[in-house]
C-alpha positions in Angstrom: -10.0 -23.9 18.7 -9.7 -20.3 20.5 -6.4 -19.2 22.0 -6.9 -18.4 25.5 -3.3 -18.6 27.2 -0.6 -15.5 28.2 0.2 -14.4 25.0 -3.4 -15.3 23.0 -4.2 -11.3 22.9 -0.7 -10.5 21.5 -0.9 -13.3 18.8 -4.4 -12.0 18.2 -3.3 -8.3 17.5 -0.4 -9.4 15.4 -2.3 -11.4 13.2 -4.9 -9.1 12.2 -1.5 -6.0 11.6 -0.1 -9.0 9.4 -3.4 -9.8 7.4 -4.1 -6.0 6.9 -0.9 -4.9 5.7 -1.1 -7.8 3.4 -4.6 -6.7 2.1 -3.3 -3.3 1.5 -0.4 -3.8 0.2 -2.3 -6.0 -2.5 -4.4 -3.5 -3.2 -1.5 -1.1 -3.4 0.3 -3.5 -5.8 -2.6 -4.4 -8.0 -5.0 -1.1 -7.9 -3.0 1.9 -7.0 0.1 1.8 -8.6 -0.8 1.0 -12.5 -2.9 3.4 -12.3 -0.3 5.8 -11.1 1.9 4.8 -14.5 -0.6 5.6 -16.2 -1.2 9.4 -14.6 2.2 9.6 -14.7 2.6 8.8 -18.5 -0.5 10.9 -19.6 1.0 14.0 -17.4 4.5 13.7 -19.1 3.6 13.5 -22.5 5.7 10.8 -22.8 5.8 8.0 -25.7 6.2 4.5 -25.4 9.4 3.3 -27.7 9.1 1.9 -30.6 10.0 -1.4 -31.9 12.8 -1.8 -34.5 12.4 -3.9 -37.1 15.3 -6.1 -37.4 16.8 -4.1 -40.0 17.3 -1.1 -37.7 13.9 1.0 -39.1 11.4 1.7 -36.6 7.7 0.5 -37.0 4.5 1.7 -36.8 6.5 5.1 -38.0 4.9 8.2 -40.5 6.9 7.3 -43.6 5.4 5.8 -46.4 6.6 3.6 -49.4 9.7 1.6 -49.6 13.6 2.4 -48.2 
């Protein structure tokens, strides 16, 4: 069924701003910003932090051996 009364073209136009700035905002949300993390991240230099075991020592470290 097709709107045809007084405000039909009003309802019409908001519709089609609501669907679109749902689309992109998905897109936004899903594409566009992990990729930015990951620019950002490469561009910084920065490192992810790195688990502690539970005795306080980090993992995944340089040292070798024992204590």
């Amino acid at each position: 069924m097709r709107a045809a009364g007084a405000g039909a073209e009003a309802r019409k136009v908001m519709g089609m701003a609501v669907f679109s700035g749902m689309m992109i905002a998905t897109v936004l949300g899903v594409c566009l910003i992990p990729v930015l993390f990951v620019m950002v991240e490469t561009l910084t230099g920065e490192r992810r932090l790195t688990r502690r075991q539970p005795g306080g020592a980090p993992t995944g470290g340089t040292e070798k051996g024992g204590h």
